[in-house]
LOPASE-13646 format. One record per residue (C-alpha): x, y, z; residue number from 1. Coordinates in nm, 2 decimals. Layout:
REM residues N
   east  north     up seq
      X      Y      Z NUM
...
This chain:
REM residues 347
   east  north     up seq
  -4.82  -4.58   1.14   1
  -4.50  -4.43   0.96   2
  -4.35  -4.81   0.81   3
  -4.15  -4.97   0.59   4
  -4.47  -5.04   0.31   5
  -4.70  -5.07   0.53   6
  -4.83  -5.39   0.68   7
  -4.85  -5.74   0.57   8
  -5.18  -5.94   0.56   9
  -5.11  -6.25   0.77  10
  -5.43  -6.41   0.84  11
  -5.77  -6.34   0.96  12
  -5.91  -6.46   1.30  13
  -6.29  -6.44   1.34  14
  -6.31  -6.13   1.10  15
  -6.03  -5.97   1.28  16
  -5.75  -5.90   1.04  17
  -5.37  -6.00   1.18  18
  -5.12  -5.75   0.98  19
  -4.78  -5.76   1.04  20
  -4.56  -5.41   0.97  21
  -4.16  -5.47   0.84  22
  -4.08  -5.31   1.18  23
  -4.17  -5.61   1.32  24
  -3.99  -5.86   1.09  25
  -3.65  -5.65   1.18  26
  -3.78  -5.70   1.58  27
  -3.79  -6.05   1.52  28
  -3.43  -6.07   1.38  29
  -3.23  -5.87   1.63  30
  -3.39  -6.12   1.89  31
  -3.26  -6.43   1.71  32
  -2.92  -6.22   1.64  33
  -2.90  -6.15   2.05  34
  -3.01  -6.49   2.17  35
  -2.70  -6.75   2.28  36
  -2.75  -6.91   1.94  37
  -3.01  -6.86   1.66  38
  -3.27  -7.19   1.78  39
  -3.29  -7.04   2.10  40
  -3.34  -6.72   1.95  41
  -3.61  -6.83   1.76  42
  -3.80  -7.00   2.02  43
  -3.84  -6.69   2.24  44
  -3.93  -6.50   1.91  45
  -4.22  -6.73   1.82  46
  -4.34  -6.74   2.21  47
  -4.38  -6.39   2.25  48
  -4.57  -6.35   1.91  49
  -4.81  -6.62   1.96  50
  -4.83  -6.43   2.33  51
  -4.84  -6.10   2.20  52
  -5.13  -6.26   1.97  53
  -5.33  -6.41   2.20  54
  -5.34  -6.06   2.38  55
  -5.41  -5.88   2.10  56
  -5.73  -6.14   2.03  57
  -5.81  -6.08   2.37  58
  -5.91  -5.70   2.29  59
  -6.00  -5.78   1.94  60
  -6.27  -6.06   2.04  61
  -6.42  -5.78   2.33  62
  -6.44  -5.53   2.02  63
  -6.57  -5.74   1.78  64
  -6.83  -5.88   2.02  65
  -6.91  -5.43   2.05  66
  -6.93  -5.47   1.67  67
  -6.63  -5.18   1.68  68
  -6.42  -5.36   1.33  69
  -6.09  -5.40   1.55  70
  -5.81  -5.51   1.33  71
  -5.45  -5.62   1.50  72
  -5.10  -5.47   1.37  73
  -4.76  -5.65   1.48  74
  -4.56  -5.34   1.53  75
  -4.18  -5.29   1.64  76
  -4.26  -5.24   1.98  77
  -4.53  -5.55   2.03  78
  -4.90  -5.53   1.89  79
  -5.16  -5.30   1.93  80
  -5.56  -5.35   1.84  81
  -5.75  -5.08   1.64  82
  -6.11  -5.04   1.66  83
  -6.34  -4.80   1.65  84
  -6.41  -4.61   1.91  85
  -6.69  -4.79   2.21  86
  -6.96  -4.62   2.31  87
  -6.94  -4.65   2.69  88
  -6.63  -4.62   2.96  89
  -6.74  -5.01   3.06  90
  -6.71  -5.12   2.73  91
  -6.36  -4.94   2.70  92
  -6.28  -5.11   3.02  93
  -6.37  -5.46   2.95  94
  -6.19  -5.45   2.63  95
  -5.89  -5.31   2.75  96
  -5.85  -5.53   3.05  97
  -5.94  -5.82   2.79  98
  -5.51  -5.84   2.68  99
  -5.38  -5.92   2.98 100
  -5.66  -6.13   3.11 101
  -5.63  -6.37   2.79 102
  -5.22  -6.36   2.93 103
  -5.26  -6.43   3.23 104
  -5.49  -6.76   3.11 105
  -5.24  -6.85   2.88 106
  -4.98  -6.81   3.15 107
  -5.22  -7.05   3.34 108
  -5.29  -7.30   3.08 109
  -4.90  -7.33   3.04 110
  -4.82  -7.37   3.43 111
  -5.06  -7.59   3.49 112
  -5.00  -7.83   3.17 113
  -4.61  -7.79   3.24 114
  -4.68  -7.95   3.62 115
  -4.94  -8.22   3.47 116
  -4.67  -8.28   3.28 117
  -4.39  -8.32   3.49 118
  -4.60  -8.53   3.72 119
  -4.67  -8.83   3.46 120
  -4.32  -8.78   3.31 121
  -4.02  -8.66   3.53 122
  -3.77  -8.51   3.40 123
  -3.94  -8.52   3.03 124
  -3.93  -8.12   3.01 125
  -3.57  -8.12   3.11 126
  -3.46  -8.31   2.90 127
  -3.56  -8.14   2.61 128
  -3.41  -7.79   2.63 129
  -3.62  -7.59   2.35 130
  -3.91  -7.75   2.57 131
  -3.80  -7.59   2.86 132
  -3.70  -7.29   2.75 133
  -4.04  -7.27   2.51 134
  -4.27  -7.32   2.83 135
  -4.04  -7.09   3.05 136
  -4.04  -6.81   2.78 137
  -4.46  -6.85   2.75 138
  -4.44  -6.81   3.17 139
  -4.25  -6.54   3.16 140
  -4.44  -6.33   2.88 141
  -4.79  -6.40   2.98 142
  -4.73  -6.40   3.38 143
  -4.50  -6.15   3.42 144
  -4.53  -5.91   3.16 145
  -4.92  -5.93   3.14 146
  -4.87  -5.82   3.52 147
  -4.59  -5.55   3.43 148
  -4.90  -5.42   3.15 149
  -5.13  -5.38   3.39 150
  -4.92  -5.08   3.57 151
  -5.14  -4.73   3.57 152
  -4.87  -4.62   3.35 153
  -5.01  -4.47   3.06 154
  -5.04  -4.60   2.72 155
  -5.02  -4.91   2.88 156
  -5.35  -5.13   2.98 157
  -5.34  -5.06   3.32 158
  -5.25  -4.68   3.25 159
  -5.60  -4.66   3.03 160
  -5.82  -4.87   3.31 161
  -5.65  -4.58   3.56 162
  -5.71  -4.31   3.32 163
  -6.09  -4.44   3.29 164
  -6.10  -4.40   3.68 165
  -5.98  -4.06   3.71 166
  -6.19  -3.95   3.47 167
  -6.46  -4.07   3.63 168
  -6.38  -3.99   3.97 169
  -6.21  -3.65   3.93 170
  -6.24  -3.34   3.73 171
  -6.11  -3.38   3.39 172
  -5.80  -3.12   3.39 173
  -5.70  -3.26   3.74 174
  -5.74  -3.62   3.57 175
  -5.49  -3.58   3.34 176
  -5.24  -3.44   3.53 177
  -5.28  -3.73   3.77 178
  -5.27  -3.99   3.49 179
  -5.04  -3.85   3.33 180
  -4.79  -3.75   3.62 181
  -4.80  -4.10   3.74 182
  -4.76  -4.22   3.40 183
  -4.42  -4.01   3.38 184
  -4.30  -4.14   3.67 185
  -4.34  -4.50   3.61 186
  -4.21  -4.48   3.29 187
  -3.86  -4.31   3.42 188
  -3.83  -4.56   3.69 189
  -3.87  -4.81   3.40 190
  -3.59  -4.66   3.18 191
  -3.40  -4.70   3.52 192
  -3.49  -5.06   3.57 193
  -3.47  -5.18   3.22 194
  -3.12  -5.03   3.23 195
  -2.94  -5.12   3.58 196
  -3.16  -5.42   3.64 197
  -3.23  -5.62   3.32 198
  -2.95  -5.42   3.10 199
  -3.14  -5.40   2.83 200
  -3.16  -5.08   2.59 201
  -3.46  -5.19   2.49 202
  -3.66  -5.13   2.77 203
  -3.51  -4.84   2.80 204
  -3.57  -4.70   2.52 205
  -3.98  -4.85   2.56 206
  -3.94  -4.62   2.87 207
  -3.83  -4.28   2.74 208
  -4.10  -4.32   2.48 209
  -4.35  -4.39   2.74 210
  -4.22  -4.09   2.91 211
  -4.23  -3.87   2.63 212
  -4.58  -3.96   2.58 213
  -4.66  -3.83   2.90 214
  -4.49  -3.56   2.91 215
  -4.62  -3.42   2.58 216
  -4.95  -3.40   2.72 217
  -4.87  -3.23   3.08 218
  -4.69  -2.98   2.87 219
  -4.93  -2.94   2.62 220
  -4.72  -3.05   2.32 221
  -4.95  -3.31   2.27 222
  -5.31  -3.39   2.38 223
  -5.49  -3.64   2.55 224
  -5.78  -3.88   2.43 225
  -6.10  -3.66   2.52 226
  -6.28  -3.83   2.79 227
  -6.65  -3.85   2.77 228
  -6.65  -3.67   3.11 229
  -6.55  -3.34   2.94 230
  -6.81  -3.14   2.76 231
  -6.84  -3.24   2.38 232
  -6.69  -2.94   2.12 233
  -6.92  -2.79   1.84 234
  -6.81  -3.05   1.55 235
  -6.80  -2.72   1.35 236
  -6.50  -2.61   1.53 237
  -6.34  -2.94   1.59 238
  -6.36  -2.98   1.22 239
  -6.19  -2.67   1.19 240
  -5.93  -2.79   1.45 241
  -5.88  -3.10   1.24 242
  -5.84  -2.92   0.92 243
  -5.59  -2.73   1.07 244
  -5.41  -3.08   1.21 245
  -5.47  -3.22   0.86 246
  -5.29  -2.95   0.67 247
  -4.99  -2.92   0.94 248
  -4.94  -3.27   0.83 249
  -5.01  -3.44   1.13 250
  -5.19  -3.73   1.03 251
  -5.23  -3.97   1.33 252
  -5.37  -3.71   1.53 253
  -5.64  -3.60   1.28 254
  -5.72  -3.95   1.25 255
  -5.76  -3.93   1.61 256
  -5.96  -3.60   1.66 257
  -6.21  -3.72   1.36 258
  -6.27  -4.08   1.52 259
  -6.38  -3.86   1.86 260
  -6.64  -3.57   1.64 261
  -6.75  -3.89   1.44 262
  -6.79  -4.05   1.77 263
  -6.97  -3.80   1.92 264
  -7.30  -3.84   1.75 265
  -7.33  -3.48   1.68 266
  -7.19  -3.42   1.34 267
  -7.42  -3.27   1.10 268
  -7.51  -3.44   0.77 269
  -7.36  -3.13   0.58 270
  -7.01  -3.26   0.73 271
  -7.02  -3.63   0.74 272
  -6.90  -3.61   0.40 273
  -6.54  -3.45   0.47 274
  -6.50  -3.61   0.78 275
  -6.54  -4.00   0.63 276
  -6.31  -3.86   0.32 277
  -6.05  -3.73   0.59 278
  -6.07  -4.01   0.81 279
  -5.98  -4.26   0.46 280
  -5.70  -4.06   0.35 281
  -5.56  -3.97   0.68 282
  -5.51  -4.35   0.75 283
  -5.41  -4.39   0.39 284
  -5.06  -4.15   0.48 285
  -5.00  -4.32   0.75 286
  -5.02  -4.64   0.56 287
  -5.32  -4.79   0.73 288
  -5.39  -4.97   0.46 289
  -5.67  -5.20   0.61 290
  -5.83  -4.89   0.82 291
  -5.82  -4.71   0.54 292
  -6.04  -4.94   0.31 293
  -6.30  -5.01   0.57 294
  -6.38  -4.63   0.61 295
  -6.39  -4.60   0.22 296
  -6.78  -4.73   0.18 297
  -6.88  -4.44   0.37 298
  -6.67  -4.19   0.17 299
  -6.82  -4.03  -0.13 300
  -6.67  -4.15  -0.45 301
  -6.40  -3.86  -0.48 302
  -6.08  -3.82  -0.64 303
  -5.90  -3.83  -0.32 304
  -6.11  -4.10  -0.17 305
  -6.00  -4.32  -0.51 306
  -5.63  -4.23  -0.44 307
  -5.63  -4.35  -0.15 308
  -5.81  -4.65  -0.20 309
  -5.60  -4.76  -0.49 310
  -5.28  -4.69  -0.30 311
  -5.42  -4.88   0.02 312
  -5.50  -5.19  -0.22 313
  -5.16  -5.17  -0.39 314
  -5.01  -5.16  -0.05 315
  -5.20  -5.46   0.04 316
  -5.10  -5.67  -0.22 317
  -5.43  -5.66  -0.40 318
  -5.35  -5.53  -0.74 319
  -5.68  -5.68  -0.93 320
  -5.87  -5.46  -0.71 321
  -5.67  -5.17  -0.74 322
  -5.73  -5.26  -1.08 323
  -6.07  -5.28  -1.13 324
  -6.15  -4.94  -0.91 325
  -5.87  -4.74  -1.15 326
  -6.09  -4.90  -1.41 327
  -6.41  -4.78  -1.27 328
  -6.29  -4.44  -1.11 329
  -5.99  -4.33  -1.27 330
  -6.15  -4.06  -1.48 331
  -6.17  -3.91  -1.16 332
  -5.80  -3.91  -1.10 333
  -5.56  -3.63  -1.31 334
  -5.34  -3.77  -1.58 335
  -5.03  -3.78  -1.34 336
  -5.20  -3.99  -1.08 337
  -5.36  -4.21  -1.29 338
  -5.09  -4.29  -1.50 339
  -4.85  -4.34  -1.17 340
  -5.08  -4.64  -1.08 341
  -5.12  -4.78  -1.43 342
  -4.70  -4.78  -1.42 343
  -4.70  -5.00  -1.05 344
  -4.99  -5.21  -1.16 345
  -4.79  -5.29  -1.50 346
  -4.48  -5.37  -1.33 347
C-alpha cells in the first residue's frame, strides 16, 4: 500500500492488529471540513469508523477462527482485512460475507435500541441532535451501505461471493469475463449515481476506480485472483513470472502471485527460501510494515530479509527492536545501509 509512512499501530483486537494509514487521517478531515459544522462532522466521522471497524472484525474474526493471521488497515477509501490466503471456496465465502453481515447486526442493534428507546422516552432522541444524527448516521452506514457492498460488483464483497460462483459454476475464462463485465457495469452506473444522484465526487471517483479494476483485467492489463477451478502452474514457472513482476517493480502484484504458489502446496523446498524472502521484502516496499514482520520468521536470516525487517520496525515505531536486530544482524548489511539505520535510530 503506496502511503504516507506507512501505517499506524492503533490497537489490537483478539490478535488482530487495527493499523491506521495517513490516508486515512486526511479522509477523516475533509469529512469534518465538508460537514455543516465541524461537531457534526465529526460525529459522522467517528460512526462510519467504528462501522467500518466492526466490518472489518467481521472478516478478521472468520479468518482468525481459519487461523489465516488477518490484520485490518484503515485506508483512504474505507478498510480492508489482509490474511492469508483460505484453503477452501467456503471458507473464502463465509469470511467475506462475514463484513456486511456484522453491518447489517449493527444496523439492527441500533434500530432496534433507537425504537426501545423512543418508546420509554419520547422525544428524548430528538432532542438531542448529535444523538440523532449519531444513530441516523450508524443506520445509514451499516443498513444501507452494508446492502450497497453486497452488489456482485467486483472488489466489492458481493462482487467476490459472485466471483466464487462463477468460478464454480462456469468455465474459468468465461468466469471472468462475466464477473468482470458485470463488475464494469455496476461500477459506471455508480460513477453516474454518485454524481447526478448524491453529487458527490467521491463516489465517483470510488467508481471509476472500481471500473478501472475491471477493466484492467478484461483487457488483460491486469489479472485476476487465480481461482482454484483453474489448473495450478509449475511453481518453477510462476516463480519465474514473479521474478519477472518483482524486478518490473511491481510489488503488490508479486506479493499477490507469491501468496497463490505459496498457497498452492506445491512449492519445492529448493524454493521456499526465495519465495518467503520475496514475499517479506515485497510487503516491506509497499510499506506493509505488520505483513511484512509476520512473514520474516520464515525467511532465512539474509541481508535483504534484515533490511526489511529493520525498516518495517522503524516504520512501526519500534526502534528498540530495530535496534537489537541491527545489533544482531547488521554485519550482514553493507556499510551504507547499516550506517543509514544507525543515523534514524540516533535521531
Amino acid at each position: 500500500m503506496t502511503n504516507l509512512g506507512g501505517p499506524l499501530f492503533l490497537f489490537r483486537f483478539r490478535s488482530i492488529p487495527v493499523f491506521v494509514e495517513p490516508w486515512y487521517l486526511l479522509l477523516l478531515v475533509y469529512w469534518a471540513s465538508s460537514s455543516k459544522t465541524i461537531a457534526e462532522g465529526m460525529v459522522w466521522a467517528a460512526c462510519v469508523t467504528f462501522s467500518i471497524l466492526v466490518h472489518e472484525l467481521g472478516h478478521g474474526l472468520v479468518a482468525l477462527h481459519y487461523k489465516l493471521r488477518p490484520a485490518i488497515v484503515l485506508h483512504g477509501w474505507g478498510g480492508i482485512t489482509a490474511h492469508a490466503p483460505a484453503q477452501r471456496d467456503r471458507d473464502d465465502a463465509l469470511i467475506v460475507a462475514a463484513g456486511p453481515s456484522a453491518g447489517l447486526l449493527l444496523g439492527g442493534i441500533v434500530l432496534l435500541a433507537s425504537w426501545l428507546a423512543e418508546r420509554a422516552f419520547p422525544g428524548a432522541i430528538a432532542a438531542r441532535p448529535y444523538l440523532d444524527q449519531a444513530i441516523d448516521s450508524l443506520l445509514f452506514v451499516n443498513l444501507f451501505w452494508s446492502c450497497v457492498n453486497l452488489l456482485p460488483m467486483f472488489p466489492l464483497d458481493g462482487g467476490l461471493l459472485f466471483r466464487l460462483g462463477a468460478y464454480r459454476l462456469i468455465r474459468p475464462e468465461r468466469a471472468k469475463q462475466v464477473v468482470h463485465g458485470v463488475g464494469l457495469a455496476l461500477a459506471l452506473g455508480w460513477a453516474v449515481v454518485g454524481s447526478m444522484v448524491f453529487n458527490s465526487i467521491f463516489l465517483v471517483i470510488m467508481g471509476l476506480m472500481f471500473g478501472w479494476e475491471n477493466y484492467a483485467v478484461l483487457a488483460g492489463r491486469a489479472r485476476a485472483p487465480r481461482s482454484r477451478t483453474e489448473p495450478e502452474p509449475q511453481p518453477k514457472s510462476v516463480l519465474d513470472e514473479v521474478r519477472g513482476v518483482w524486478a518490473a517493480g511491481d510489488a503488490r502484484e508479486t506479493v499477490r502471485q507469491l501468496h497463490m504458489l505459496r498457497s498452492s502446496g506445491t512449492v519445492p523446498s529448493n524454493l521456499l527460501a526465495e519465495v518467503y524472502t520475496l514475499i517479506v521484502v515485497a510487503n516491506a516496499a509497499l510499506g506493509d510494515h505488520a505483513e511484512a514482520l509476520s512473514w520474516a520468521p520464515y525467511a532465512p536470516t539474509t541481508d535483504r530479509v534484515v533490511t526489511a525487517r529493520i525498516g518495517a520496525l522503524l516504520g512501526l515505531g519500534r526502534a528498540d527492536e530495530a535496534r537489537s536486530v541491527l545489533n544482531e544482524h547488521g554485519a550482514l548489511l553493507d556499510a551504507e545501509t547499516r550506517g543509514g539505520f544507525e543515523a534514524r535510530l540516533a535521531s
